[in-house]
N, C-alpha and C positions, 0 to 999 in steps of 0.2 A: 504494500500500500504506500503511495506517494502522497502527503501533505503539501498543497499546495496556497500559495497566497492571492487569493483574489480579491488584490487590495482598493477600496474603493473610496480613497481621501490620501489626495497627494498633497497635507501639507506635512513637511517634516525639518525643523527648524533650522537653516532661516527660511523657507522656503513657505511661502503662503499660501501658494498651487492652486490651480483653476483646472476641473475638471477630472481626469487621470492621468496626467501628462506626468512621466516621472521626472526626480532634477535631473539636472544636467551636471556634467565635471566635476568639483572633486566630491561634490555631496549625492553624487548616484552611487558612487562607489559605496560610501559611505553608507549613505540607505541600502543597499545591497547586502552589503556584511552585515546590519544589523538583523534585517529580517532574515538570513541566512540563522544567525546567533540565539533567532528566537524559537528555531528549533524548524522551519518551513523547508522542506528540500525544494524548490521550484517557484515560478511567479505567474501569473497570468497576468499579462500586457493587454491594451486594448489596440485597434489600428492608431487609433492619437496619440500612442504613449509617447511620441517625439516630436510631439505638437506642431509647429510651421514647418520641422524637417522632418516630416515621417515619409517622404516619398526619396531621401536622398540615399542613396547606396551606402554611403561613407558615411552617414549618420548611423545606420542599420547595422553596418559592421562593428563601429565603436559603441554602440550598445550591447551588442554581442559579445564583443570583448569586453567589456566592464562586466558582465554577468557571469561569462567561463572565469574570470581571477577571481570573482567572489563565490566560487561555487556555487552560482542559482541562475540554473538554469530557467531560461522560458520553456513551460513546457503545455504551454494552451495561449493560445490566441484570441482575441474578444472581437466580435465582429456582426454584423448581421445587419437587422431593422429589416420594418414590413417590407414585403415583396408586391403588395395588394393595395399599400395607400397612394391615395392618386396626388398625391402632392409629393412622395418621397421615391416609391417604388422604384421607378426606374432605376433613380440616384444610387440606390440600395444594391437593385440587381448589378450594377455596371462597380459596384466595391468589390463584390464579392471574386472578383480574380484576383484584385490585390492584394485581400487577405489570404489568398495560397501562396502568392508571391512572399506576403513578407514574412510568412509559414518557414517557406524554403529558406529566407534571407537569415531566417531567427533559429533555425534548426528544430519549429516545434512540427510536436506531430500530430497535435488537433487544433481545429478551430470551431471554438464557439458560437452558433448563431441562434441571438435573441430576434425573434421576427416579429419586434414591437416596432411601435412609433407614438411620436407627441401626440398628446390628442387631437383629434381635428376642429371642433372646436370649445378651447377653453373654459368658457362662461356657459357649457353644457352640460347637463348630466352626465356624467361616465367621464369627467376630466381628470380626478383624482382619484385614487384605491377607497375602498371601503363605501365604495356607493351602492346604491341597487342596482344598478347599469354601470355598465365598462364600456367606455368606444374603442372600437377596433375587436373585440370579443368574438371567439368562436360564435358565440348567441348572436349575433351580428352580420356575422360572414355567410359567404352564398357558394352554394359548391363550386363556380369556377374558379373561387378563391385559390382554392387547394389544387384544383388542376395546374393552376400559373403558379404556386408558389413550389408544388413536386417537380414540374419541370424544370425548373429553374435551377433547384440545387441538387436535382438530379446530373444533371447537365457542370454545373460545378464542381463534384463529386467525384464524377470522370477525369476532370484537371487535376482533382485533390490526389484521386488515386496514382497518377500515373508519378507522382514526384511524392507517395506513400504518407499522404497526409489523411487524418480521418474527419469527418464532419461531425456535430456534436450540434444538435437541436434541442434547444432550452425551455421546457415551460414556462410562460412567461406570461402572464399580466398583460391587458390591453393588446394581444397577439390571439390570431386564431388558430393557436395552440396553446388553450391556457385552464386545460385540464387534461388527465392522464390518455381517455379516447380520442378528444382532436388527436393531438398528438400521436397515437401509436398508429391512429389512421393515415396519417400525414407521414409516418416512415414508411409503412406499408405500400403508399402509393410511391415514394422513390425510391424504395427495393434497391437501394445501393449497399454492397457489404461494409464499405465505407462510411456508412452512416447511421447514427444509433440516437442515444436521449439523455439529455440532461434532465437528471429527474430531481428539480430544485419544486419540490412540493411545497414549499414554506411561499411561493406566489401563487397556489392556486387559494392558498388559504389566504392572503393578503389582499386577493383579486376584488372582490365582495364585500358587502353587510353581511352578509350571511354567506359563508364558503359552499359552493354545489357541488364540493366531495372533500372530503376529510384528507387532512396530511396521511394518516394509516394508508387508505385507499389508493391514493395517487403514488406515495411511494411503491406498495406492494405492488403496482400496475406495471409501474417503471422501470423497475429493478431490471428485471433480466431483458431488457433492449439496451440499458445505458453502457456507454461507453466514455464519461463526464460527469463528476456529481458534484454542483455550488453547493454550501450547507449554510446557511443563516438561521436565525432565532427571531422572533416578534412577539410581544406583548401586546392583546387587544383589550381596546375600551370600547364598548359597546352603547349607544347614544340612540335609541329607541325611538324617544320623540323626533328625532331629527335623521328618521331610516340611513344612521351612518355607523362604520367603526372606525374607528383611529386606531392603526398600527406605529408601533413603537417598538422599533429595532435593537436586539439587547446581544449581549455574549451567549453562545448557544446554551450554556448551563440557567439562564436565569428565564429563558421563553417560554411559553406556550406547546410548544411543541414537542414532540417524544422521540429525541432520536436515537435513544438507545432500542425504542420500536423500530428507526428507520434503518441504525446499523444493523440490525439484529436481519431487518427484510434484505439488506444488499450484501453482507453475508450470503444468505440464505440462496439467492439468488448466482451464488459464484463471482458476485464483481471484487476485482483487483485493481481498477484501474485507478487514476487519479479523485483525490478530495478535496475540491477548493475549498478551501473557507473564503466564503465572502463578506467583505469587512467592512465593519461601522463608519458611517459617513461623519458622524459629528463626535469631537468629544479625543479622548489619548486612543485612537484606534488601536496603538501597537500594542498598548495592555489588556485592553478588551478582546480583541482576536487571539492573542497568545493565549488568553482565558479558553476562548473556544476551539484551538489547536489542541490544547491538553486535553481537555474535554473527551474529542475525538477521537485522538492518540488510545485514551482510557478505555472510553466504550470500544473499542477496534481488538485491544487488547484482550480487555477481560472476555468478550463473546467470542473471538476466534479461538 
C-alpha cells in the first residue's frame, strides 16, 4: 500500500499560494522533504501545479528533479472537468492529452479525472453542496451525456495506454458521476483495461441535504473496479428549516464517516493500489492530514 498526499492548500511559509500551485526554488524542495518526513511516500500534483509554467518542458523536468532528491515521487496526476458543460466541455476534452503528456513528463502512472464543473449558474439552486438539487448531477444529465463523455476518454485511454499510463474516474459532486451506479455505468460503457474508479465516497455523501446512498454503499460498490482511492473526512450540520446541510471538513479520525468500514470493504475487495489522502483546505493542513495518514496507516495495518 502507497500513502499518498493529495495536498489541497498550497500555503506553506512564506508562501501565501493561490490555488494548488506548489513553491517554486528553494522552498519546493523544502516543502518536498517535509511532506516526505511526515511519513507520505508520493504526491498528487494537479495540471497547474507550475502555474504560468506548467506547459514548459524545463519547468516539468526541474520539478521532477526536485521530487527524485527528495524522495517523492509524483505518482497520480489531477486532471479532468465536465466533458458535457456547454461553456467548458470542449476546453476540458482538448486538456485531456496534456494530462498524459505531463503523465509521461512527471513519470506518473495515473491520472485522475474529476468530470465536474462550476456551477452554471451561481445564484441557482444546486450552486453549493448540501442542497436539495446539485447542477451538473447524474439526476440532471441525459443519456447522451454518457455516450460523449465514454467516448471521449475512451478515446484518451488508448493514448494513456500506449505510453502505460492508467485513467482513474472520481466520484464527484456536481458531475454525472456522483454516485457508485453512474459511475460503474460510465466504466462499463468505456471498457478500457486502463480504466477503473476513484471511489472517494465521502462526495456522494457531501453531494446533498440528504445523501441518495450511504458512504457503506458506494464504497462496497466501488471497491473492486478502483484502481485510485482520495480518503477525506466531513462533519455534517443538518439545517431543516432551510432544506440545507453544511459540511465541515475534519482529519479523517474526527468525521462522520466509517473508514475502518471503508478499509475493511477495499481490503476485502483485493485493492493495493494507491491512498490519497486529501487535504484540508483551511487551517495547519500539515498536522491535520498527518493526523489522517496515521489514521490510515493504523486501520491498513491492524485489518490486513
Amino acid at each position: 500500500m502507497e500513502f499518498v498526499y493529495a495536498y489541497r492548500r498550497s500555503v506553506f511559509y512564506p508562501q501565501r499560494g493561490e490555488g494548488l500551485v506548489v513553491p517554486s526554488g528553494d522552498l519546493r524542495r523544502k516543502y518536498f522533504a517535509k511532506v516526505k518526513a511526515l511519513g507520505f511516500e508520493g504526491i498528487e500534483l494537479g495540471l497547474d501545479a507550475l502555474g504560468a509554467a506548467e506547459d514548459s518542458d524545463e519547468a516539468a523536468a526541474d520539478l521532477l528533479h526536485d521530487l527524485e532528491e527528495e524522495g517523492l515521487p509524483c505518482v497520480a496526476l489531477r486532471g479532468g472537468g465536465s466533458l458535457v458543460d456547454p461553456r467548458f466541455g470542449s476546453e476540458n476534452e482538448m486538456q485531456l492529452p496534456a494530462a498524459v503528456e505531463m503523465a509521461t513528463k512527471l513519470k506518473v502512472g495515473i491520472v485522475n479525472l474529476a468530470l465536474a464543473s462550476p456551477p452554471l449558474d451561481p445564484d441557482a439552486p444546486g450552486a453549493t453542496y448540501g442542497e436539495t438539487v446539485s447542477q451538473g448531477s447524474s439526476r440532471l444529465a441525459k443519456l447522451e451525456d454518457y455516450d460523449r463523455t465514454a467516448r471521449i476518454i475512451a478515446s484518451t485511454a488508448d493514448r494513456a495506454s500506449a505510453v502505460g499510463v492508467q485513467l482513474s474516474i472520481e466520484l464527484h459532486q456536481r458531475s454525472i458521476v456522483d454516485n457508485s451506479w453512474t459511475l460503474l455505468r460510465l466504466i462499463d460503457m468505456i471498457d478500457r483495461p486502463n480504466v477503473g474508479v476513484n471511489a472517494d465516497a465521502a462526495n456522494t455523501y457531501w453531494a446533498y441535504e440528504d445523501a441518495e446512498e450511504s458512504f457503506e454503499d458506494a464504497i462496497t460498490a466501488l471497491a473492486p473496479r478502483s484502481n485510485y482511492w482520495h480518503c477525506k473526512n466531513l462533519t455534517r450540520v443538518h439545517i431543516p428549516e432551510l432544506h440545507r446541510a453544511i459540511y465541515t471538513r475534519v482529519p479523517i479520525p474526527y468525521g462522520d464517516l466509517d473508514y475502518r468500514f471503508a478499509v475493511s470493504a477495499m481490503i476485502d475487495a483485493g485493492y493495493d493500489g494507491m491512498v490519497g489522502i486529501e487535504g484540508l483546505r483551511v487551517g495547519d493542513q500539515l498536522s491535520g492530514d498527518t493526523e489522517s495518514l496515521n489514521r490510515l496507516k493504523s486501520l491498513f495495518q491492524e485489518l490486513s
